[in-house]
C-alpha positions in Angstrom: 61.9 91.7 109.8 65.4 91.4 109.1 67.8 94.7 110.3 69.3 96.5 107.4 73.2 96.6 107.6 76.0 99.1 107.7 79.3 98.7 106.7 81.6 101.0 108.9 85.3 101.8 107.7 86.9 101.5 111.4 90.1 102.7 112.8 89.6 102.0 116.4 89.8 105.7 117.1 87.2 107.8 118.8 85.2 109.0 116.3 84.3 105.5 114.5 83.8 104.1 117.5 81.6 106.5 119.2 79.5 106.6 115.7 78.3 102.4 115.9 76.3 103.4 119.3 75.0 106.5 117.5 73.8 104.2 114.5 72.5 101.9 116.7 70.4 104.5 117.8 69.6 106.3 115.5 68.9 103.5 112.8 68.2 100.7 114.4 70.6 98.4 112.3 73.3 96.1 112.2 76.7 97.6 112.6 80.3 95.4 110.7 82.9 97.0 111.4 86.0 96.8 108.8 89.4 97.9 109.2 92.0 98.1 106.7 95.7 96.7 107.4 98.1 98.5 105.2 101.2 97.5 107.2 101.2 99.8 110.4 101.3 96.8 112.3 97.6 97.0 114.2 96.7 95.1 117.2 93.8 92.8 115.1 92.3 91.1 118.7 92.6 94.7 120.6 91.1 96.2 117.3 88.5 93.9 117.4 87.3 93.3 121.1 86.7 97.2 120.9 84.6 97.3 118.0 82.5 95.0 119.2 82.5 96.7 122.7 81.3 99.4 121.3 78.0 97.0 119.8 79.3 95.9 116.5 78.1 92.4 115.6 81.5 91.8 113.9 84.8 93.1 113.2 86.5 92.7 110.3 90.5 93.1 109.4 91.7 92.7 106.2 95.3 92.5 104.7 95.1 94.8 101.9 98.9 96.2 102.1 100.0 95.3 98.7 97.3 96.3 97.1 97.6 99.7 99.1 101.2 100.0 98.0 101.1 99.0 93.8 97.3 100.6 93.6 98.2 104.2 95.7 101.5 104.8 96.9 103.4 104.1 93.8 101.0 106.1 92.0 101.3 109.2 94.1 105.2 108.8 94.0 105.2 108.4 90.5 103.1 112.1 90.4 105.2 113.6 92.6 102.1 114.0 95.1 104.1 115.4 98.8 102.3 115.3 102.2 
């Protein structure tokens, strides 16, 4: 029987990792972590070894800056939107 996956939005911090032992536990599954770049300059093999540390089967890190920046940011600037 084949384990059903999750896809888990990852920042490295405490939270997501402490939550892929919990669903590992809990669900009996297959844990990928991903983590968005969006140009803050992340550490991709620290970022990495501790995801899968923590029992994900894989880590991925994907560049998605520009995107980010033409499909968000200029958006919200545009609107006026403030922190």
């Amino acid at each position: 029987m084949v384990k059903e996956k999750i896809l888990l939005a990852y920042s490295g911090g405490l939270d997501t990792s402490i939550i892929i032992p919990w669903l590992l536990e809990h669900y009996d599954c297959e844990v990928l972590a991903m983590a968005g770049e969006v140009g803050i300059g992340l550490d991709h093999a620290a970022l990495r070894e501790k995801a899968l540390k923590c029992g994900a089967s894989a880590c991925f890190i994907e560049d998605i800056a520009e995107s980010f920046i033409t499909d968000y940011i200029y958006h919200s600037l545009k609107a006026g939107a403030v922190y």
